[in-house]
Backbone as XML, in Angstrom:
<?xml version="1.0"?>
<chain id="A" units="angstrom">
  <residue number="1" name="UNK">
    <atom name="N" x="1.781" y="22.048" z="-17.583"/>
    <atom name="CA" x="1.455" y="22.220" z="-16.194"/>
    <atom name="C" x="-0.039" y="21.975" z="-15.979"/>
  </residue>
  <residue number="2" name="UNK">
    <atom name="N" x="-0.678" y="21.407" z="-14.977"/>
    <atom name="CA" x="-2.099" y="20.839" z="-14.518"/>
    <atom name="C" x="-2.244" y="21.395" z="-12.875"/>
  </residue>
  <residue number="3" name="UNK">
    <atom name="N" x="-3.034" y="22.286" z="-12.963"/>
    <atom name="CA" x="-3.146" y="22.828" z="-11.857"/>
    <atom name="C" x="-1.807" y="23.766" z="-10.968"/>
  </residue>
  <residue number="4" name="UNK">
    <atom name="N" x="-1.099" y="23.997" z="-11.906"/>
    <atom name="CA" x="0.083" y="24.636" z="-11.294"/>
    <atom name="C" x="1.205" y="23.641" z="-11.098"/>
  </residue>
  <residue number="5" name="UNK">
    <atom name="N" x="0.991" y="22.586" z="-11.471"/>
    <atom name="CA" x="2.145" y="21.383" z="-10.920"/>
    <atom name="C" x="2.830" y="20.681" z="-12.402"/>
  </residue>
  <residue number="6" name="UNK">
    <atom name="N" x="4.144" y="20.135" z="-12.120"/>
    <atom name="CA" x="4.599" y="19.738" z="-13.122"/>
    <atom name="C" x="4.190" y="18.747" z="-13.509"/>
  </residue>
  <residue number="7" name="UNK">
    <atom name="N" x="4.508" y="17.458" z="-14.328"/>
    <atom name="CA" x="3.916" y="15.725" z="-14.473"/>
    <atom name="C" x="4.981" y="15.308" z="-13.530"/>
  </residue>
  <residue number="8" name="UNK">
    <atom name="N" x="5.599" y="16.061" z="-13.105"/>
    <atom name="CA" x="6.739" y="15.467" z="-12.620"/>
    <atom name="C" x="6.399" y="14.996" z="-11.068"/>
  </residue>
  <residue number="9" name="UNK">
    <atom name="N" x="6.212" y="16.271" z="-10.592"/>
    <atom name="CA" x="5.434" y="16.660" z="-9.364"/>
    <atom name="C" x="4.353" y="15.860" z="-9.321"/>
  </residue>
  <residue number="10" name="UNK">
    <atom name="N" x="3.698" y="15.984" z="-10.245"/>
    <atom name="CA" x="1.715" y="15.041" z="-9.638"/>
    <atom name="C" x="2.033" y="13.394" z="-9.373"/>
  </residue>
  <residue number="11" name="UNK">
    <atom name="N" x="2.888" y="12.950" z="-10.362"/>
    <atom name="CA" x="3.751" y="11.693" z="-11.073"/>
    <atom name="C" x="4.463" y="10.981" z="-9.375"/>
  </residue>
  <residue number="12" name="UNK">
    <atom name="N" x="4.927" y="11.887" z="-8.322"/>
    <atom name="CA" x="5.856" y="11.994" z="-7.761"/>
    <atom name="C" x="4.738" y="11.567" z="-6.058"/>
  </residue>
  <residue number="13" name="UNK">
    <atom name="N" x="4.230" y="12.565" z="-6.192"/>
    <atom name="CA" x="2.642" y="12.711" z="-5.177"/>
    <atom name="C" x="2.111" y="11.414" z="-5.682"/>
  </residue>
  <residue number="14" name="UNK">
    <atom name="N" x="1.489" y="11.528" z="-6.748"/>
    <atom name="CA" x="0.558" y="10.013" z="-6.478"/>
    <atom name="C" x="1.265" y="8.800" z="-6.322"/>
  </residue>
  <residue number="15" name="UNK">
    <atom name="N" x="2.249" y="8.629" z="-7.084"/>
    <atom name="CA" x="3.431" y="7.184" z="-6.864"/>
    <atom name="C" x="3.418" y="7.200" z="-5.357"/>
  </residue>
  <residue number="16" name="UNK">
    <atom name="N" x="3.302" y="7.971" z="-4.392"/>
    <atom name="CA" x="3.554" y="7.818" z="-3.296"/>
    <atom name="C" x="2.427" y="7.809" z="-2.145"/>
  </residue>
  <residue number="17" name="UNK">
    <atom name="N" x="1.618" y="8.875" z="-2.027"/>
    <atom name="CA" x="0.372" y="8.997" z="-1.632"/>
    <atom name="C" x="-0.549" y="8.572" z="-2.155"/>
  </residue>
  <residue number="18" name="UNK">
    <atom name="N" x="-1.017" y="8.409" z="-3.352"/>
    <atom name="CA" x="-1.859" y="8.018" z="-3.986"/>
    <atom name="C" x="-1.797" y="6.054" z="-3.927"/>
  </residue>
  <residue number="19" name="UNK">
    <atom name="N" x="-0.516" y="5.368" z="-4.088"/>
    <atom name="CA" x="-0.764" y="3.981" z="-4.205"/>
    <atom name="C" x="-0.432" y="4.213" z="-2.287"/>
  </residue>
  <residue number="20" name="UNK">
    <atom name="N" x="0.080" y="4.584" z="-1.311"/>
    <atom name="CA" x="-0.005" y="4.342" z="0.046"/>
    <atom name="C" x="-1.604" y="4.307" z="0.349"/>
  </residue>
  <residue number="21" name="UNK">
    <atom name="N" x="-2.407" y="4.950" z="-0.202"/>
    <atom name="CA" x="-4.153" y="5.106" z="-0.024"/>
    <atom name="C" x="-4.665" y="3.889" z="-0.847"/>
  </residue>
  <residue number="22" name="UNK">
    <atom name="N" x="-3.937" y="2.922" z="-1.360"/>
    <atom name="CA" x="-4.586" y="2.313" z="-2.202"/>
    <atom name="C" x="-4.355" y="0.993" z="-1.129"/>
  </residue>
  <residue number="23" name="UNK">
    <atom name="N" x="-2.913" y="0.671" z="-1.128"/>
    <atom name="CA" x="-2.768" y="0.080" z="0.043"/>
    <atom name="C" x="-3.463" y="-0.445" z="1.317"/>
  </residue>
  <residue number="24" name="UNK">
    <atom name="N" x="-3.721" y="0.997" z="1.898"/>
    <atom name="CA" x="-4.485" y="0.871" z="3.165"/>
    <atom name="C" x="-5.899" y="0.680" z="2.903"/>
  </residue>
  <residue number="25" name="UNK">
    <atom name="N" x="-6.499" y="0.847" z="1.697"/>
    <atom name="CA" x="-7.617" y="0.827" z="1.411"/>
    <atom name="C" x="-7.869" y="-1.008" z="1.036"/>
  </residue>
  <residue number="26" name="UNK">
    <atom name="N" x="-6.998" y="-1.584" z="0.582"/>
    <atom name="CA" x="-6.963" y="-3.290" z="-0.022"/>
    <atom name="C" x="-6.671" y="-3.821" z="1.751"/>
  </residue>
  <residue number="27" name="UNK">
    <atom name="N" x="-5.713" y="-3.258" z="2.744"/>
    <atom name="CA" x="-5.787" y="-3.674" z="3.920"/>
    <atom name="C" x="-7.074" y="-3.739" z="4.381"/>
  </residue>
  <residue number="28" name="UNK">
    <atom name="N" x="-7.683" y="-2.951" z="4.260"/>
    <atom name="CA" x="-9.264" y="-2.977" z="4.978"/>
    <atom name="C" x="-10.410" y="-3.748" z="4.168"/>
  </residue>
  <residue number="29" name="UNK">
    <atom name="N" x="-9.888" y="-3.970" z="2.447"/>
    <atom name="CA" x="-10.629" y="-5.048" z="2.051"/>
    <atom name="C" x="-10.377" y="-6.265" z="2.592"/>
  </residue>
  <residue number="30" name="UNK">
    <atom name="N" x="-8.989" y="-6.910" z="2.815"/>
    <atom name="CA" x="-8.643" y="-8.052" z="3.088"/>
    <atom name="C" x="-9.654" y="-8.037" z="4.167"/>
  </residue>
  <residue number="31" name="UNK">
    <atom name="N" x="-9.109" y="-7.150" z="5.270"/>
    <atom name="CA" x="-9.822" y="-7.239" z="7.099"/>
    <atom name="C" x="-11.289" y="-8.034" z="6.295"/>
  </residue>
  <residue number="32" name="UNK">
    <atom name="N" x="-11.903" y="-6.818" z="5.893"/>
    <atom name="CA" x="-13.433" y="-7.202" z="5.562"/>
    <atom name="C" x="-13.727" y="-8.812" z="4.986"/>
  </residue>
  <residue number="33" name="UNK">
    <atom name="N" x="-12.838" y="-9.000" z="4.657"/>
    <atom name="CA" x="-12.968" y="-10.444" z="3.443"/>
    <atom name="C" x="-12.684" y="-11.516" z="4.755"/>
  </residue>
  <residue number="34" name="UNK">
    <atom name="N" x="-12.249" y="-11.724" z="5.336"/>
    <atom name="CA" x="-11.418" y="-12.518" z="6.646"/>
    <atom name="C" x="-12.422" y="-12.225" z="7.714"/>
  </residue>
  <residue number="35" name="UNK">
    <atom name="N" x="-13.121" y="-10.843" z="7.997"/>
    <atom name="CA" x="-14.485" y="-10.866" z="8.745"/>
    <atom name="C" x="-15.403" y="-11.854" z="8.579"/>
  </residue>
  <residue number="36" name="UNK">
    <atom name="N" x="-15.953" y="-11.416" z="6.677"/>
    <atom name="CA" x="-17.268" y="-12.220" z="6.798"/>
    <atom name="C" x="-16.864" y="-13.198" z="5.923"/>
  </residue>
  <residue number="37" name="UNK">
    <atom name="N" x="-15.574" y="-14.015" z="6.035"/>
    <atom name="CA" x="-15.557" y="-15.228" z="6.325"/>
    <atom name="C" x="-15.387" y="-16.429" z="7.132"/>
  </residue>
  <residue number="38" name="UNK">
    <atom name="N" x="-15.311" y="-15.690" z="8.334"/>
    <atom name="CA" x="-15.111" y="-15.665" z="9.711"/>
    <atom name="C" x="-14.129" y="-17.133" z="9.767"/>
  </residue>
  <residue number="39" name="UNK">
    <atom name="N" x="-12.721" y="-16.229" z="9.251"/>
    <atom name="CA" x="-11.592" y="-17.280" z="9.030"/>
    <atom name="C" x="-10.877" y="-17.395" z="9.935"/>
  </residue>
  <residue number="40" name="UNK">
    <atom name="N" x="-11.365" y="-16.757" z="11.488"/>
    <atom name="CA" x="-10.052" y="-17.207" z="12.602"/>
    <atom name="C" x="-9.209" y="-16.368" z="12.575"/>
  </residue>
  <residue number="41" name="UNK">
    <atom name="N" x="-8.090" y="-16.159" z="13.299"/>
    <atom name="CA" x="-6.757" y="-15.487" z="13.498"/>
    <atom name="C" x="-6.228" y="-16.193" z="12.689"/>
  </residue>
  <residue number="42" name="UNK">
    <atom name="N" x="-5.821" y="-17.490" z="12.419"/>
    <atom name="CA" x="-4.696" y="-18.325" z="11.456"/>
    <atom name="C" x="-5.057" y="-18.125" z="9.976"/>
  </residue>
  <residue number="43" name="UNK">
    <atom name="N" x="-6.093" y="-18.075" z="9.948"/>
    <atom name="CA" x="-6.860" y="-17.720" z="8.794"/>
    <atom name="C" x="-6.976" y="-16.102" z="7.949"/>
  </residue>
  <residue number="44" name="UNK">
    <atom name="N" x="-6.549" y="-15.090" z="8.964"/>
    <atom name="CA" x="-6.795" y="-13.654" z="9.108"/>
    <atom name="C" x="-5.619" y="-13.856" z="8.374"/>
  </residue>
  <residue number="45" name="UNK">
    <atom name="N" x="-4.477" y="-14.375" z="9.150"/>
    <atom name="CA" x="-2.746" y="-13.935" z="9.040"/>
    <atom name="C" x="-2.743" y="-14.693" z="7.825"/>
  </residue>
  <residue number="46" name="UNK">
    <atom name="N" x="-2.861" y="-15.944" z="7.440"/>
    <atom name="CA" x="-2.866" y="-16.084" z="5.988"/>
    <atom name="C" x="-3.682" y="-15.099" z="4.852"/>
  </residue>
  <residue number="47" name="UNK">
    <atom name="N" x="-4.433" y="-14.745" z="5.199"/>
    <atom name="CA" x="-5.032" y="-13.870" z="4.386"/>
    <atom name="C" x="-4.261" y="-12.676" z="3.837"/>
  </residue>
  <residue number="48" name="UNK">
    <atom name="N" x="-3.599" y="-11.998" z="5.130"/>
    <atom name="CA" x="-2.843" y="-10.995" z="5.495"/>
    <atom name="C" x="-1.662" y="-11.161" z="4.580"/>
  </residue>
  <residue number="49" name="UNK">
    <atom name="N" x="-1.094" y="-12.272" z="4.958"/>
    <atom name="CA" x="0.319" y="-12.563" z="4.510"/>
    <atom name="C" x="0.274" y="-12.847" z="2.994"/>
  </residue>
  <residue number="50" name="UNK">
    <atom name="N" x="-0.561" y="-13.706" z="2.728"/>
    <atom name="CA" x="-0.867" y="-13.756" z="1.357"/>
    <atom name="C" x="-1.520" y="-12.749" z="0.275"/>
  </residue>
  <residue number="51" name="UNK">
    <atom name="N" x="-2.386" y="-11.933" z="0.355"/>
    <atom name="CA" x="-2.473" y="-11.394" z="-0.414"/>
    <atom name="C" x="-1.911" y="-9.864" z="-0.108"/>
  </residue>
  <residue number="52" name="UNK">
    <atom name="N" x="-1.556" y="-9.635" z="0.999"/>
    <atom name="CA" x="-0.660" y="-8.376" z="1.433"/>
    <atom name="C" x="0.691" y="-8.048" z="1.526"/>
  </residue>
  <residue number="53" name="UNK">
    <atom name="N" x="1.493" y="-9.439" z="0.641"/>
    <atom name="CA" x="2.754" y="-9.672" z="0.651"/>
    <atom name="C" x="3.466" y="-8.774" z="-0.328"/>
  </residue>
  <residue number="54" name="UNK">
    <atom name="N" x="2.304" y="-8.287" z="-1.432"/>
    <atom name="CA" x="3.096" y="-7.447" z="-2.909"/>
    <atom name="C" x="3.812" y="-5.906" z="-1.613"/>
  </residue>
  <residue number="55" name="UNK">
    <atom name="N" x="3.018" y="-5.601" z="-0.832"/>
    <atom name="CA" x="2.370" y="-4.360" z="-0.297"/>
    <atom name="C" x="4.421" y="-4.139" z="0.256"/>
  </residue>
  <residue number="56" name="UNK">
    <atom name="N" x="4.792" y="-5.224" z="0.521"/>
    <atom name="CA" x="6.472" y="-5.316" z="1.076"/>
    <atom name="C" x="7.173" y="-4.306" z="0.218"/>
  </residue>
  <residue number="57" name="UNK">
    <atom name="N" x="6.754" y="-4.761" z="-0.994"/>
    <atom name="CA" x="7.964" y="-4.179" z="-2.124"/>
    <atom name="C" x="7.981" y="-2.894" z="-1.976"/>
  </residue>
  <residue number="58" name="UNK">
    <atom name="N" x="7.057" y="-2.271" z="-1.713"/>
    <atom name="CA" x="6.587" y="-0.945" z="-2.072"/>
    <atom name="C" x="6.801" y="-0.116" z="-1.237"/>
  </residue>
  <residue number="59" name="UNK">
    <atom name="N" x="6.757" y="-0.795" z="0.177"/>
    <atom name="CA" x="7.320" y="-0.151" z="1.274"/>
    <atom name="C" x="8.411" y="-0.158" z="1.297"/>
  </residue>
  <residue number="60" name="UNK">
    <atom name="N" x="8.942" y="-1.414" z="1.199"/>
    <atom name="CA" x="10.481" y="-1.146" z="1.200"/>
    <atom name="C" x="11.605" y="-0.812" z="0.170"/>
  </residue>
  <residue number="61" name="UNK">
    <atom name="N" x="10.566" y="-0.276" z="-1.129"/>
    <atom name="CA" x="11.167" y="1.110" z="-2.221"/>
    <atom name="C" x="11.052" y="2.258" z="-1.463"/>
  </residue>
  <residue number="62" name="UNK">
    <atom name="N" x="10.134" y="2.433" z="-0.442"/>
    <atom name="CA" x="9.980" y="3.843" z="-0.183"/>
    <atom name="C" x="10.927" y="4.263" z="0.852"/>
  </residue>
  <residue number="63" name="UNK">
    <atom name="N" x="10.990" y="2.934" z="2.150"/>
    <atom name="CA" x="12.568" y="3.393" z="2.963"/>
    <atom name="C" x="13.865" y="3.211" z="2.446"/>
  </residue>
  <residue number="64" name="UNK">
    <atom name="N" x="14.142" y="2.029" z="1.394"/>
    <atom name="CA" x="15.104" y="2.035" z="0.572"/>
    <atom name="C" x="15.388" y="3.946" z="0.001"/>
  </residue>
  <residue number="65" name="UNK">
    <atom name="N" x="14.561" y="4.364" z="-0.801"/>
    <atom name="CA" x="14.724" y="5.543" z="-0.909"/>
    <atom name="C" x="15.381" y="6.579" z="0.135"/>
  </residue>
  <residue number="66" name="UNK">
    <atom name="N" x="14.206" y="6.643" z="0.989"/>
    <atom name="CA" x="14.197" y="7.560" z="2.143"/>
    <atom name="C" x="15.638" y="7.289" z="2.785"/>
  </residue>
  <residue number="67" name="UNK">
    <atom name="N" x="15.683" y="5.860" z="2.842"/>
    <atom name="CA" x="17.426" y="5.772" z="3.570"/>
    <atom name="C" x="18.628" y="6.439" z="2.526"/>
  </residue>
  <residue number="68" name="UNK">
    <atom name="N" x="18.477" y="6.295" z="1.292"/>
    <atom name="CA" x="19.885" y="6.881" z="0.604"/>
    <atom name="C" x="19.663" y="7.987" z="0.138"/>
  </residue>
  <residue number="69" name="UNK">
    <atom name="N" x="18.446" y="8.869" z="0.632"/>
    <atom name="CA" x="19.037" y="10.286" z="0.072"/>
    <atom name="C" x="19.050" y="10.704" z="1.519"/>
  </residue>
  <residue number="70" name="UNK">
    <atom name="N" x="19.124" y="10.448" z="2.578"/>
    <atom name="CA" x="19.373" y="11.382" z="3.997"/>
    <atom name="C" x="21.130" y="11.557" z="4.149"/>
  </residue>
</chain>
């Protein structure tokens, strides 16, 4: 136990909160990267789409989830 919590538990929290903060944190690198390269809207959304495309899977493990245990 680490702080009162199982590996199971911390394991469980960060897989989820911890890479969702990582996420939103690479979203706001991209933004920044597409700022000061002052790549346009067509340019933004490729940016977006391309290197923010892994970001799909992960979300849609987490409603995949969320949908089959309700």
């Amino acid at each position: 136990m680490i702080f009162g919590f199982t590996e199971a538990q911390l394991s469980g929290f960060f897989l989820t909160w911890g890479v969702g903060a990582f996420i939103v944190y690479m979203l706001f690198i991209i933004g920044q990267l597409a700022w000061e390269s002052k790549a346009g809207r067509f340019g933004t959304f490729v940016l977006f789409l391309g290197l923010g495309v892994g970001f799909i899977g992960f979300i849609a493990k987490v409603l995949i989830q969320w949908w089959l245990e309700r």
